[in-house]
mmCIF file as Biopython writes it, N, C-alpha, C and O atoms, coordinates in Angstrom:
data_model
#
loop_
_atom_site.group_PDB
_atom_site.id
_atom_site.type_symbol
_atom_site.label_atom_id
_atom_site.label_alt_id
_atom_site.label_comp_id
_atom_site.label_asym_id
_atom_site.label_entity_id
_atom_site.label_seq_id
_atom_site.pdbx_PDB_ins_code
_atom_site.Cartn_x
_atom_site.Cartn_y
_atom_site.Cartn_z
_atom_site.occupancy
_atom_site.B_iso_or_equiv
_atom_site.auth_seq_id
_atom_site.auth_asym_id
_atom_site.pdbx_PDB_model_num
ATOM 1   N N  . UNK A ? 1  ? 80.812  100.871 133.890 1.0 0.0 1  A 1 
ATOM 2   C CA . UNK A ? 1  ? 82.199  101.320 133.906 1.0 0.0 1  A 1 
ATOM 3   C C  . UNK A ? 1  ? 82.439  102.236 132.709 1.0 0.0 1  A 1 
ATOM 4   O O  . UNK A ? 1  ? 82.158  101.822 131.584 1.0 0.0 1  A 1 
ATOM 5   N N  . UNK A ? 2  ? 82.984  103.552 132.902 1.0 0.0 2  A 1 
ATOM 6   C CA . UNK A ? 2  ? 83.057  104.066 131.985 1.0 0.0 2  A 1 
ATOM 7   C C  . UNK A ? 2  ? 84.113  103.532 131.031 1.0 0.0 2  A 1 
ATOM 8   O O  . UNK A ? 2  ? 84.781  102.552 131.361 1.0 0.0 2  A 1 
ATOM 9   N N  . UNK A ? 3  ? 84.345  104.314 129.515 1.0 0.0 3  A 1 
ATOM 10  C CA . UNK A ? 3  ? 85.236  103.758 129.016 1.0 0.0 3  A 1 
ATOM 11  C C  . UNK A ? 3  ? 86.570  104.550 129.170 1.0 0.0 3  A 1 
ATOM 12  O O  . UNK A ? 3  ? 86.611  105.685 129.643 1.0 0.0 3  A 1 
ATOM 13  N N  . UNK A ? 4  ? 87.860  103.726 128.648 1.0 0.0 4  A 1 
ATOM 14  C CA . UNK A ? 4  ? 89.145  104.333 129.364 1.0 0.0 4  A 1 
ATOM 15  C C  . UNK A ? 4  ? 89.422  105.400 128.177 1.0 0.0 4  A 1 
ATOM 16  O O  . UNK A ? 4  ? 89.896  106.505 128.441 1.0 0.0 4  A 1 
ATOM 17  N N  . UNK A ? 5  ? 89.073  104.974 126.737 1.0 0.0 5  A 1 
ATOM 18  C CA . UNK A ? 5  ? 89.791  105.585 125.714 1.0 0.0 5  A 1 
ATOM 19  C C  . UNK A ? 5  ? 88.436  105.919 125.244 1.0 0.0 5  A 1 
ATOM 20  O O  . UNK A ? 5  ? 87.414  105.434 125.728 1.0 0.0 5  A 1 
ATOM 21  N N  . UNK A ? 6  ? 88.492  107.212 123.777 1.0 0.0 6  A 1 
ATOM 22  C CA . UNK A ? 6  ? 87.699  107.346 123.065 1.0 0.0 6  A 1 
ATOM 23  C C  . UNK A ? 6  ? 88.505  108.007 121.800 1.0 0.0 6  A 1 
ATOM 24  O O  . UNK A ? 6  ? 89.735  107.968 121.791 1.0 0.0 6  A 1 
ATOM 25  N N  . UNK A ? 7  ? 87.755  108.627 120.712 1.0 0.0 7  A 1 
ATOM 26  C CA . UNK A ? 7  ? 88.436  108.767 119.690 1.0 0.0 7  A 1 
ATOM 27  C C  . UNK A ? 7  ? 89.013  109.754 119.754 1.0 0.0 7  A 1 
ATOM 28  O O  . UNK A ? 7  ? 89.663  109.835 118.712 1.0 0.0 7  A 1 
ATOM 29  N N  . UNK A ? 8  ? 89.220  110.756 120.476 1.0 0.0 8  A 1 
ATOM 30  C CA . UNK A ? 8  ? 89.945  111.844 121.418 1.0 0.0 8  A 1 
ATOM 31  C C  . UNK A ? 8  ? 91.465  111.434 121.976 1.0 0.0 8  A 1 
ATOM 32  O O  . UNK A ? 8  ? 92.500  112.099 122.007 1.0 0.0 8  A 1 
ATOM 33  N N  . UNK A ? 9  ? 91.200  110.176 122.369 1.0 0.0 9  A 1 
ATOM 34  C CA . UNK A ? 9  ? 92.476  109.260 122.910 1.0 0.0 9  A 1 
ATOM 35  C C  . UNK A ? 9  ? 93.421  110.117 122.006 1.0 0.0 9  A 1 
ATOM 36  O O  . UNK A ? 9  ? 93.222  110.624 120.902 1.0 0.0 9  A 1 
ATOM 37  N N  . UNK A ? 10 ? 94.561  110.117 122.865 1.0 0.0 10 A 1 
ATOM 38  C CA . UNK A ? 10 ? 96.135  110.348 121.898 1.0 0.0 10 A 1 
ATOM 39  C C  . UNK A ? 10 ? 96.850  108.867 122.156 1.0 0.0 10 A 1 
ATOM 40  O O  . UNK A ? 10 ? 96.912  108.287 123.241 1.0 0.0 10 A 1 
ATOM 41  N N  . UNK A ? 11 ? 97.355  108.421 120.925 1.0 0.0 11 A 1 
ATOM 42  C CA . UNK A ? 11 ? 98.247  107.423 120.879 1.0 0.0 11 A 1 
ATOM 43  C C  . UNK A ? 11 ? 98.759  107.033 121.908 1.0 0.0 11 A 1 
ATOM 44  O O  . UNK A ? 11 ? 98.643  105.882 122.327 1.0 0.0 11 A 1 
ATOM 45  N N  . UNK A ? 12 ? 99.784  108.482 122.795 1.0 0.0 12 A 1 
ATOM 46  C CA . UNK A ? 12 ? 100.837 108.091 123.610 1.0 0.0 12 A 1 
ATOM 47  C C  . UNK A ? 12 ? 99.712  107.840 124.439 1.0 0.0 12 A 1 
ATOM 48  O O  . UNK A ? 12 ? 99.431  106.642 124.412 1.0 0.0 12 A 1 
ATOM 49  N N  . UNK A ? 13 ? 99.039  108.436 125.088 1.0 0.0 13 A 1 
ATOM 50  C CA . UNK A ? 13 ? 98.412  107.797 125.873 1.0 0.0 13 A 1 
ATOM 51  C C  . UNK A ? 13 ? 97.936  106.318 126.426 1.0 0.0 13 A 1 
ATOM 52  O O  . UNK A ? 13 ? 97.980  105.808 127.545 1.0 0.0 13 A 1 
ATOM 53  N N  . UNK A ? 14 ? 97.426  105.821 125.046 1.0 0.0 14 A 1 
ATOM 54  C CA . UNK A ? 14 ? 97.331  104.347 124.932 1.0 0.0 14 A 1 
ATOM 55  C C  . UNK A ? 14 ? 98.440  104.044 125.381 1.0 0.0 14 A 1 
ATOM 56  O O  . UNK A ? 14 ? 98.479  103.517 126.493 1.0 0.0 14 A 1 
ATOM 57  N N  . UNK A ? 15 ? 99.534  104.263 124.725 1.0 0.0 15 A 1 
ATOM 58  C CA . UNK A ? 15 ? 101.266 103.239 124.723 1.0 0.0 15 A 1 
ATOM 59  C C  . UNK A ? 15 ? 101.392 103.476 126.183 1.0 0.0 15 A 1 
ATOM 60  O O  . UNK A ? 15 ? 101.763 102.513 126.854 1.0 0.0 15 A 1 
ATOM 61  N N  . UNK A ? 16 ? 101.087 104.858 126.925 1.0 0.0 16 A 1 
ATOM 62  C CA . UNK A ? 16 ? 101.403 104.727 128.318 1.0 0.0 16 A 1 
ATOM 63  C C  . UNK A ? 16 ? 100.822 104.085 129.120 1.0 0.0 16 A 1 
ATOM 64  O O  . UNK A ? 16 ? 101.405 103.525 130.048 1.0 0.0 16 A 1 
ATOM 65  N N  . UNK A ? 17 ? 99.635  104.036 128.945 1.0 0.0 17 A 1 
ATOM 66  C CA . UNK A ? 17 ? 98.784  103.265 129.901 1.0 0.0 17 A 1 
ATOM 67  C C  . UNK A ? 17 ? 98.720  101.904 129.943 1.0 0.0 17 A 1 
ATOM 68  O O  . UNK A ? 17 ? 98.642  101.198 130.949 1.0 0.0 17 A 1 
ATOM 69  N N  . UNK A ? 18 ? 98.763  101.513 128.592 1.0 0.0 18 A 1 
ATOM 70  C CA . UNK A ? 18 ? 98.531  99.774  128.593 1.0 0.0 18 A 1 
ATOM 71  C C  . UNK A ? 18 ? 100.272 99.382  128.039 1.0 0.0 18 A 1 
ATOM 72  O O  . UNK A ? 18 ? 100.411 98.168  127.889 1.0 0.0 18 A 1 
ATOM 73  N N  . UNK A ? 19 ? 101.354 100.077 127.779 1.0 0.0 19 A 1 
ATOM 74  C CA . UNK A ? 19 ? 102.528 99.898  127.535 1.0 0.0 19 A 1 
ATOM 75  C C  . UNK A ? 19 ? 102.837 98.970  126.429 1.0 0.0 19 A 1 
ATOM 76  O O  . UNK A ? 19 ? 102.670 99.483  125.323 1.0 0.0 19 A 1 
ATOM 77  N N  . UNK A ? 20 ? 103.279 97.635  126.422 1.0 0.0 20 A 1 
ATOM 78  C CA . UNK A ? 20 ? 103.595 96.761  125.159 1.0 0.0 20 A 1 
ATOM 79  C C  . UNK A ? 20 ? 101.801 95.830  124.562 1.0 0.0 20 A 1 
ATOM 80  O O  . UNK A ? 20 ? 101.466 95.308  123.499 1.0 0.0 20 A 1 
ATOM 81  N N  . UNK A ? 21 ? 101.258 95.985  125.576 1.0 0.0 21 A 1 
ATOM 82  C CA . UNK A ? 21 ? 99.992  95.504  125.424 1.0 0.0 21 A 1 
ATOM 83  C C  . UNK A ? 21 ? 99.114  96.533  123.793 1.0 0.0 21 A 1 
ATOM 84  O O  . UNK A ? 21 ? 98.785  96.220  122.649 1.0 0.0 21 A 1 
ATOM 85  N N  . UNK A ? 22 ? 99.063  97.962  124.745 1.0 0.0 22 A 1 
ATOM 86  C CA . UNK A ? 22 ? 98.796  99.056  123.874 1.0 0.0 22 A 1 
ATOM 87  C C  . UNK A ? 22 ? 99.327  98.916  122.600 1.0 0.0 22 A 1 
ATOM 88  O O  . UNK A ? 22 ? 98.558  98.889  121.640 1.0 0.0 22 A 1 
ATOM 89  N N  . UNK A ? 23 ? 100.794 98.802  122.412 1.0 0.0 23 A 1 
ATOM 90  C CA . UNK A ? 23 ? 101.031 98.807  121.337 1.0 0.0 23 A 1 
ATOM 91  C C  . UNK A ? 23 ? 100.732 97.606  120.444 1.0 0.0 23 A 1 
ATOM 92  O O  . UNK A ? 23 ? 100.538 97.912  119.267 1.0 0.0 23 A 1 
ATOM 93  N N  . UNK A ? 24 ? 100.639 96.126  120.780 1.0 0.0 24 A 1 
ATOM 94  C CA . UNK A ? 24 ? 100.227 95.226  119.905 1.0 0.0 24 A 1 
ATOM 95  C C  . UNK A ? 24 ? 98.415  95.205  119.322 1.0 0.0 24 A 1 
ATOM 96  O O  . UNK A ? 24 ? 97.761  94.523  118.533 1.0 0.0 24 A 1 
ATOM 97  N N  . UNK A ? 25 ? 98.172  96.269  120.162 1.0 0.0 25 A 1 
ATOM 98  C CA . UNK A ? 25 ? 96.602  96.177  119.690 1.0 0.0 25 A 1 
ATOM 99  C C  . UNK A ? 25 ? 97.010  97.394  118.993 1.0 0.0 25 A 1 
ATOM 100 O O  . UNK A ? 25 ? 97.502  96.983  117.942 1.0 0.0 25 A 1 
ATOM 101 N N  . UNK A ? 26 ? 97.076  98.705  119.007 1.0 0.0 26 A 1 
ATOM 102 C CA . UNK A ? 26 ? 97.734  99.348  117.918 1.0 0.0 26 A 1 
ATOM 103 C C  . UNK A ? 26 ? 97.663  99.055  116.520 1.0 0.0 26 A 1 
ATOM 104 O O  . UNK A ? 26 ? 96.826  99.333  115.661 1.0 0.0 26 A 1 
ATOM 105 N N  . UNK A ? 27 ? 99.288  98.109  116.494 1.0 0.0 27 A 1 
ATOM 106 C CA . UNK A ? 27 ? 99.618  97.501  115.369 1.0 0.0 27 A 1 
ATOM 107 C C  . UNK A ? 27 ? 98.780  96.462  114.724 1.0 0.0 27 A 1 
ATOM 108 O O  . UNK A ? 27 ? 98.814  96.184  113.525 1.0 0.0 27 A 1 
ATOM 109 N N  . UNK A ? 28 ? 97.835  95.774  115.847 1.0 0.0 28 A 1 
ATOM 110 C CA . UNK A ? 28 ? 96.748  94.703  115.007 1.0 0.0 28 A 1 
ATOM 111 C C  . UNK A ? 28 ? 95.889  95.698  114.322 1.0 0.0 28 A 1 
ATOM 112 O O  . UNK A ? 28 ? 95.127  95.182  113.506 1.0 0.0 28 A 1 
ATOM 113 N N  . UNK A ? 29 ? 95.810  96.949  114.431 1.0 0.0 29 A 1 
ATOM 114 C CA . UNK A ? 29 ? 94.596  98.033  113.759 1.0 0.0 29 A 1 
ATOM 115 C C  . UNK A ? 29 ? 95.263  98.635  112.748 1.0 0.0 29 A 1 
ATOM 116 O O  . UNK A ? 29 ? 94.787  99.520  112.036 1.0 0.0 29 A 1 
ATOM 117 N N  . UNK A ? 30 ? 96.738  98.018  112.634 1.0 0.0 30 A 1 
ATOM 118 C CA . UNK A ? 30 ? 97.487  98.885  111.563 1.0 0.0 30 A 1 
ATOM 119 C C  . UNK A ? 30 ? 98.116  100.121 111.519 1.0 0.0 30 A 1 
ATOM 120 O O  . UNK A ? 30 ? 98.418  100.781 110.524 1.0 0.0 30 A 1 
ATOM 121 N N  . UNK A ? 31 ? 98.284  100.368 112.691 1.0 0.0 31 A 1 
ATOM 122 C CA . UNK A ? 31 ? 99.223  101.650 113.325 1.0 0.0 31 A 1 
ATOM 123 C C  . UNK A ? 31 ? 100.409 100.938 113.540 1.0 0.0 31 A 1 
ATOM 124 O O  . UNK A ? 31 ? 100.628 99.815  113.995 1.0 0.0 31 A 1 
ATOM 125 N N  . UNK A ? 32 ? 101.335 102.091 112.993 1.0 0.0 32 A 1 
ATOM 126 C CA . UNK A ? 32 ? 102.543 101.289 112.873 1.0 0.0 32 A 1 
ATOM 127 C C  . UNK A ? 32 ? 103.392 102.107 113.953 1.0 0.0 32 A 1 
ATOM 128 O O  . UNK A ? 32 ? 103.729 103.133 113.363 1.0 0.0 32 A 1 
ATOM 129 N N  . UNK A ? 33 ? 103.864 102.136 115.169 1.0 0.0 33 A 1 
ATOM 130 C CA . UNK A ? 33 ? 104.640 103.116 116.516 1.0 0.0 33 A 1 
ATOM 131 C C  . UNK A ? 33 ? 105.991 103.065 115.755 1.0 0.0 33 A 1 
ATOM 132 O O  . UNK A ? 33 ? 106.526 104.159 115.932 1.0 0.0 33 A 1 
ATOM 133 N N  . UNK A ? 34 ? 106.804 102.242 114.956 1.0 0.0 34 A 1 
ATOM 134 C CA . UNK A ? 34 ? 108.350 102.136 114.540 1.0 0.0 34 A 1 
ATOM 135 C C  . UNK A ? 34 ? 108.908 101.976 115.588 1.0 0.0 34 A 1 
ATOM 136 O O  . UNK A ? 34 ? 108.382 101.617 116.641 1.0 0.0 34 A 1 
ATOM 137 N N  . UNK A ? 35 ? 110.051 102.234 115.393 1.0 0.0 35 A 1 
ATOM 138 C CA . UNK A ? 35 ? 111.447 101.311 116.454 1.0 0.0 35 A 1 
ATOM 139 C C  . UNK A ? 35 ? 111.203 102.717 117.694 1.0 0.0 35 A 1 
ATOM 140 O O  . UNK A ? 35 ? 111.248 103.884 117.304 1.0 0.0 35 A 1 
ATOM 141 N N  . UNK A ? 36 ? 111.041 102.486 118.648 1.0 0.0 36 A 1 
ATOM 142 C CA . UNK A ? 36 ? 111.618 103.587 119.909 1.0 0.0 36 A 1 
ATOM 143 C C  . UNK A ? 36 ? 110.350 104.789 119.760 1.0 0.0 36 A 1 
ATOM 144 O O  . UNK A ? 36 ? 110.377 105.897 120.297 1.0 0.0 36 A 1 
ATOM 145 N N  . UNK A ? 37 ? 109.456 104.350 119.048 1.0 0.0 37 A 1 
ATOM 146 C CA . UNK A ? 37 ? 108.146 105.515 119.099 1.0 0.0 37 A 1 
ATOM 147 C C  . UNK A ? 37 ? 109.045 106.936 118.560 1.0 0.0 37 A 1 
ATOM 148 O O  . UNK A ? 37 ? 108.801 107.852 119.346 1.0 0.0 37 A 1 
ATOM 149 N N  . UNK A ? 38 ? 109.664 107.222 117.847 1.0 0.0 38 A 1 
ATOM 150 C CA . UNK A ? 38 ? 110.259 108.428 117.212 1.0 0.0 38 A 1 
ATOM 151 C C  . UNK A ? 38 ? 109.898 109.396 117.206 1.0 0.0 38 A 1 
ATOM 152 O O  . UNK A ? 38 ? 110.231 110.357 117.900 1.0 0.0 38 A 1 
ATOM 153 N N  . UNK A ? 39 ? 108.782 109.264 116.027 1.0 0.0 39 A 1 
ATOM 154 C CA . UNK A ? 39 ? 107.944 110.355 115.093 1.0 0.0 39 A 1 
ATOM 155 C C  . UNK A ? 39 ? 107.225 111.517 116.156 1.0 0.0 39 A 1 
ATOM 156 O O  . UNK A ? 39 ? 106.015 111.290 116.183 1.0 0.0 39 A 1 
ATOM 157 N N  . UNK A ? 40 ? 107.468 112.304 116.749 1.0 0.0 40 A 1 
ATOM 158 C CA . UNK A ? 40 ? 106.781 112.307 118.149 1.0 0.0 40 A 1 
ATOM 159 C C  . UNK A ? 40 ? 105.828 113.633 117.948 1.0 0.0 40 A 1 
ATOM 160 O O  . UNK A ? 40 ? 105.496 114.269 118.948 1.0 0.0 40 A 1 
ATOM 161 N N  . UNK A ? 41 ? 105.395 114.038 116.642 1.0 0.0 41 A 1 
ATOM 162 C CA . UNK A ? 41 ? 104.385 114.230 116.383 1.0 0.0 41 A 1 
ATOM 163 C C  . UNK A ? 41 ? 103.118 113.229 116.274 1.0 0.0 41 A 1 
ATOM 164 O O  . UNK A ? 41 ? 101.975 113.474 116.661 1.0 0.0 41 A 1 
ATOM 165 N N  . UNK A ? 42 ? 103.605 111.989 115.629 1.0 0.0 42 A 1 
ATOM 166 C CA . UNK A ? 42 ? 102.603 111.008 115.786 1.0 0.0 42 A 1 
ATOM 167 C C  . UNK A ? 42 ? 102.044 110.352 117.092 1.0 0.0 42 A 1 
ATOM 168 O O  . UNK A ? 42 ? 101.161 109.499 117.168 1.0 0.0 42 A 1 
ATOM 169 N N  . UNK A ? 43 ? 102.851 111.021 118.241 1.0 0.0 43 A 1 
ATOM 170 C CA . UNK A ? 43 ? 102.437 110.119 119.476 1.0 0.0 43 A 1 
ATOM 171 C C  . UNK A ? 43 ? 100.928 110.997 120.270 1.0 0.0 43 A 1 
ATOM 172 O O  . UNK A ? 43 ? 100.086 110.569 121.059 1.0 0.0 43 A 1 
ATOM 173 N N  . UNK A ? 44 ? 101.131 112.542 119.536 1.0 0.0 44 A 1 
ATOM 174 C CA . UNK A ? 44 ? 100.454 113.525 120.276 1.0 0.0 44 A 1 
ATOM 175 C C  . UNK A ? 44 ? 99.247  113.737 119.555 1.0 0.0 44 A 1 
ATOM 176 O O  . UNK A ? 44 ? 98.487  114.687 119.740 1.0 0.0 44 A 1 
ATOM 177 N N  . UNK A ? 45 ? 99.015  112.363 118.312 1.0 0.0 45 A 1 
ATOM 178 C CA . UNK A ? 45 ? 97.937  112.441 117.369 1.0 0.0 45 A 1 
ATOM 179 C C  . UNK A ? 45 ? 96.605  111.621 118.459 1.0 0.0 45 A 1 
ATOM 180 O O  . UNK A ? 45 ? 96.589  110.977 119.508 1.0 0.0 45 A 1 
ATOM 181 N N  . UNK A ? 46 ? 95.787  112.033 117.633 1.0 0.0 46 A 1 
ATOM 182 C CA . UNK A ? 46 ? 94.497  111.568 117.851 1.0 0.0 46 A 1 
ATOM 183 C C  . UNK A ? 46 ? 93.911  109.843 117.741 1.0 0.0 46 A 1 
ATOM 184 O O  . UNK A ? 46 ? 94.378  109.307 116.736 1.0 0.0 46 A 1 
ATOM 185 N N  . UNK A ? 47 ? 93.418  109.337 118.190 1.0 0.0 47 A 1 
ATOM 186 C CA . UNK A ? 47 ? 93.243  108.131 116.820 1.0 0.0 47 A 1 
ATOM 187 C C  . UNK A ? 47 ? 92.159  107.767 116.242 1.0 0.0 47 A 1 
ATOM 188 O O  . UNK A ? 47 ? 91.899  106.701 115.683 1.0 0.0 47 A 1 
ATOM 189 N N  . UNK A ? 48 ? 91.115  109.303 116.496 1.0 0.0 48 A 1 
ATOM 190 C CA . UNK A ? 48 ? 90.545  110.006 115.417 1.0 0.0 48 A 1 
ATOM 191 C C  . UNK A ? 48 ? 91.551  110.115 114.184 1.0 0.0 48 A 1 
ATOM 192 O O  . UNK A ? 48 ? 91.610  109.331 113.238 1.0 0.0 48 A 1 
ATOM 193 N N  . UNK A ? 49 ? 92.154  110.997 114.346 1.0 0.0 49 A 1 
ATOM 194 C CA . UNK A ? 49 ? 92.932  111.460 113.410 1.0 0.0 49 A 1 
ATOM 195 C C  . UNK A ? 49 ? 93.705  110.997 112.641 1.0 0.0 49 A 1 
ATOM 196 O O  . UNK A ? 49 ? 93.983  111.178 111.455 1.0 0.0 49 A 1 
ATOM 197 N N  . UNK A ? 50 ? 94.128  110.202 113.638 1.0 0.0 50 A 1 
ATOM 198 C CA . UNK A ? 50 ? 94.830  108.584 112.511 1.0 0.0 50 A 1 
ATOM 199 C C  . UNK A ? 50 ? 94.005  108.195 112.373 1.0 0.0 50 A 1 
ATOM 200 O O  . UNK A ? 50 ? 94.603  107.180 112.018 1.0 0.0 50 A 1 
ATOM 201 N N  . UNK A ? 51 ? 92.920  107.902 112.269 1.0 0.0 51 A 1 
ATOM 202 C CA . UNK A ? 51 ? 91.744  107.189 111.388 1.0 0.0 51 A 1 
ATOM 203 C C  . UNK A ? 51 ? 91.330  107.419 109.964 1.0 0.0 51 A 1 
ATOM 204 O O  . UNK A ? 51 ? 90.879  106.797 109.002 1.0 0.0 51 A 1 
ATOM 205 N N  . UNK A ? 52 ? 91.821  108.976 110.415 1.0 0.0 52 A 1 
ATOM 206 C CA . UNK A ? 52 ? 91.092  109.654 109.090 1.0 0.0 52 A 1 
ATOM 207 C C  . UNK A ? 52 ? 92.254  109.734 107.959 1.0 0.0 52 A 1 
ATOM 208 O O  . UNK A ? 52 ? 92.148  109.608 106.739 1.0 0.0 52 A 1 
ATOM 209 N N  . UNK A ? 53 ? 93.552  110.021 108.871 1.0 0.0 53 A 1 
ATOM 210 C CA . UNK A ? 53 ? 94.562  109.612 107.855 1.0 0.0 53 A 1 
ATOM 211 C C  . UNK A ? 53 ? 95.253  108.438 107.206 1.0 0.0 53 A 1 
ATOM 212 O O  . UNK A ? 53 ? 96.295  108.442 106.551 1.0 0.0 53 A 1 
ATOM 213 N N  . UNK A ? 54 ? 94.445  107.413 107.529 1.0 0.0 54 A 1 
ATOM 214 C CA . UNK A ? 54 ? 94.258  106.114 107.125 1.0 0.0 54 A 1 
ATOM 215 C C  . UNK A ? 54 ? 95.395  105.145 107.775 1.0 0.0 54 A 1 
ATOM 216 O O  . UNK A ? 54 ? 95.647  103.985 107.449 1.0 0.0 54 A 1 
ATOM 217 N N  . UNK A ? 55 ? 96.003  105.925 108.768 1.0 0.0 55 A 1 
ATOM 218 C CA . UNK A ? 55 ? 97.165  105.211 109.547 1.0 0.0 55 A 1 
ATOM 219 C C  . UNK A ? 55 ? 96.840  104.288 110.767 1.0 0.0 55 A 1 
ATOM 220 O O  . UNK A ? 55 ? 97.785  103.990 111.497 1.0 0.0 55 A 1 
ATOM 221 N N  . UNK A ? 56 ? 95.145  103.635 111.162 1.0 0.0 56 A 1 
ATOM 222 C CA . UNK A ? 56 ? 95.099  102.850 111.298 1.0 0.0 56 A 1 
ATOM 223 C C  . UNK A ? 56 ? 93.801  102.415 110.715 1.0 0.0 56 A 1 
ATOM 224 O O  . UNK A ? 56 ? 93.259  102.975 109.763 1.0 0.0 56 A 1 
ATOM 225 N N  . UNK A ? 57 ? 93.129  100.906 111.641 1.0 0.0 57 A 1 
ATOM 226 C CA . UNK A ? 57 ? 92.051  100.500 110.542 1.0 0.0 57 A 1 
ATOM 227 C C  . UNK A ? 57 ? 90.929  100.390 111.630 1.0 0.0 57 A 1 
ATOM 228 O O  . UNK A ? 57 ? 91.505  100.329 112.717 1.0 0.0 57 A 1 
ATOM 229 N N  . UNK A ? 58 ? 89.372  100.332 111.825 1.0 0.0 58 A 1 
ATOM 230 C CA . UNK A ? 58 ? 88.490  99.830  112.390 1.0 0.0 58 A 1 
ATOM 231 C C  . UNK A ? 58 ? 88.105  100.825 113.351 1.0 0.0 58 A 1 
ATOM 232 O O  . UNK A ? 58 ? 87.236  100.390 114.107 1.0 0.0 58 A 1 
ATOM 233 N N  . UNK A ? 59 ? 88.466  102.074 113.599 1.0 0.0 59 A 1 
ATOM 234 C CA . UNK A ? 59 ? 88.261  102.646 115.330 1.0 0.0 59 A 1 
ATOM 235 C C  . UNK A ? 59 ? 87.622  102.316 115.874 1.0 0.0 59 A 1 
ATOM 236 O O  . UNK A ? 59 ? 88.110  101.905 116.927 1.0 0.0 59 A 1 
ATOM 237 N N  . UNK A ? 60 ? 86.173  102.166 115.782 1.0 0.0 60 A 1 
ATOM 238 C CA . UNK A ? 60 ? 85.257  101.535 116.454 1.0 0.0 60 A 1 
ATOM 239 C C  . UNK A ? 60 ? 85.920  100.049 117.544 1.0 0.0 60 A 1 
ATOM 240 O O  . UNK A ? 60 ? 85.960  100.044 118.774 1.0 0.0 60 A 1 
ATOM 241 N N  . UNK A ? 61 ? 86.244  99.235  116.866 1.0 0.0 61 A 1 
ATOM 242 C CA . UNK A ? 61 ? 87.110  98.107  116.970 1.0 0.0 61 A 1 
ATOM 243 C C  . UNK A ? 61 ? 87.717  98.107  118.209 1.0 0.0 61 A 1 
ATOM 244 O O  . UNK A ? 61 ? 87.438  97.666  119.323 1.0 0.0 61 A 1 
ATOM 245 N N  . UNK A ? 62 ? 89.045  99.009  117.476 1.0 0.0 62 A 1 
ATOM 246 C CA . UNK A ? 62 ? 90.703  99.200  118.241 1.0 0.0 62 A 1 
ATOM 247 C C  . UNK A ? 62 ? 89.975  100.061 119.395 1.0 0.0 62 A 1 
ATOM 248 O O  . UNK A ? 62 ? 90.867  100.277 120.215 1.0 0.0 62 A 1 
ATOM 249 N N  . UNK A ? 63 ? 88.872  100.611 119.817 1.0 0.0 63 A 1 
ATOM 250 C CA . UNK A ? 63 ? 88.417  101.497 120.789 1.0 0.0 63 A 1 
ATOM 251 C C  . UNK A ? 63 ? 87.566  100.467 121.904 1.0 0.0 63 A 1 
ATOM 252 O O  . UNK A ? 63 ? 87.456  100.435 123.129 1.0 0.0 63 A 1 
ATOM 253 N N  . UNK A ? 64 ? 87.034  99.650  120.750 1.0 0.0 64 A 1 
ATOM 254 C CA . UNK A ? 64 ? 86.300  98.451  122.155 1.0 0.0 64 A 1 
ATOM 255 C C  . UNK A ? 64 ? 87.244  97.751  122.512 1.0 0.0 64 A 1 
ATOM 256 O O  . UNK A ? 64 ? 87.209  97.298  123.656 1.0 0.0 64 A 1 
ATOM 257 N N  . UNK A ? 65 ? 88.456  97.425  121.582 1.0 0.0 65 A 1 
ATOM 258 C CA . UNK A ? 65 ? 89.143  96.088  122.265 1.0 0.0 65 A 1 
ATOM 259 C C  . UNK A ? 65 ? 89.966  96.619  122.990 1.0 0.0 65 A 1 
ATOM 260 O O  . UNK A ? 65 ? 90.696  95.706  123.377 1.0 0.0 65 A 1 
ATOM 261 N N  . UNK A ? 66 ? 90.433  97.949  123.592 1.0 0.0 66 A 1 
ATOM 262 C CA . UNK A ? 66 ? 91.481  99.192  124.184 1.0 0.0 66 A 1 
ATOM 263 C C  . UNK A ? 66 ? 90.996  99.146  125.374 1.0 0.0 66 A 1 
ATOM 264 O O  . UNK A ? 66 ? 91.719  98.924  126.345 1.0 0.0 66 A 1 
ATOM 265 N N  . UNK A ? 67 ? 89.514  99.379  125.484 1.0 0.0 67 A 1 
ATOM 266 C CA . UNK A ? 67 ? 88.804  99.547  126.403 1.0 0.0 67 A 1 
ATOM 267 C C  . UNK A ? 67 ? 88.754  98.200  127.013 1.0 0.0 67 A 1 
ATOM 268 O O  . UNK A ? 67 ? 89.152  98.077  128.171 1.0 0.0 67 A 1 
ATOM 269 N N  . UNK A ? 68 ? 88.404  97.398  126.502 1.0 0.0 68 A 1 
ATOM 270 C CA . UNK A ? 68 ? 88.360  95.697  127.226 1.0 0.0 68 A 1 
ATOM 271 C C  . UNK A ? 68 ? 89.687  95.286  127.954 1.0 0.0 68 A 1 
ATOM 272 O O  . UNK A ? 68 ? 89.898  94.525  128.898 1.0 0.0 68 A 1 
ATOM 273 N N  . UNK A ? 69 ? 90.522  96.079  127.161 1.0 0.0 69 A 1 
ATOM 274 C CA . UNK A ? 69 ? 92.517  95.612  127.573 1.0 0.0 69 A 1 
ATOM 275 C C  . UNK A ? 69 ? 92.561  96.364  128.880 1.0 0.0 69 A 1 
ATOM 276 O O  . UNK A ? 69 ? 92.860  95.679  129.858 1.0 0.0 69 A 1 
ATOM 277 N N  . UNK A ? 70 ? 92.338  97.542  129.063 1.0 0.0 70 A 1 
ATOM 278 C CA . UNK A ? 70 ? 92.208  98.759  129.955 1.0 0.0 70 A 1 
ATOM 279 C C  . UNK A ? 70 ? 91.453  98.405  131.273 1.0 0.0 70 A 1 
ATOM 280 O O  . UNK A ? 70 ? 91.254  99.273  132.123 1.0 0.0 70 A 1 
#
C-alpha cells in the first residue's frame, strides 16, 4: 500500500483528510494549528518545512503514524 502522506505533504492536507484525527497527531509532533486554523500561510506549508522550522518534532514519526491513521 502506498503511503498517503510524505514530507511534501501540506498541513492542510493532513487536517483535510484525516480532519480532528489529523490534527491531534499534528499537535502530538508539536505543531500547533491554533483556534480555527488561521495563520493560512501555515496551512499551505510543507511538513518538511515545518520540520526544518522547528514547528514540529520527529517527521519520520508524525509521517509513519499519518500514514497508519490514513
Amino acid at each position: 500500500m502506498p503511503e498517503r502522506f510524505g514530507p511534501e505533504s501540506k498541513v492542510r492536507q493532513v487536517v483535510e483528510a484525516l480532519g480532528e484525527r489529523g490534527r491531534e497527531v499534528l499537535r502530538s509532533h508539536g505543531y500547533d494549528l491554533g483556534e480555527g486554523f488561521v495563520d493560512v500561510l501555515s496551512q499551505y506549508q510543507t511538513l518538511e518545512t515545518a520540520a526544518r522550522g522547528d514547528r514540529l518534532r520527529d517527521l519520520e514519526g508524525l509521517l509513519r503514524e499519518l500514514n497508519q491513521t490514513g
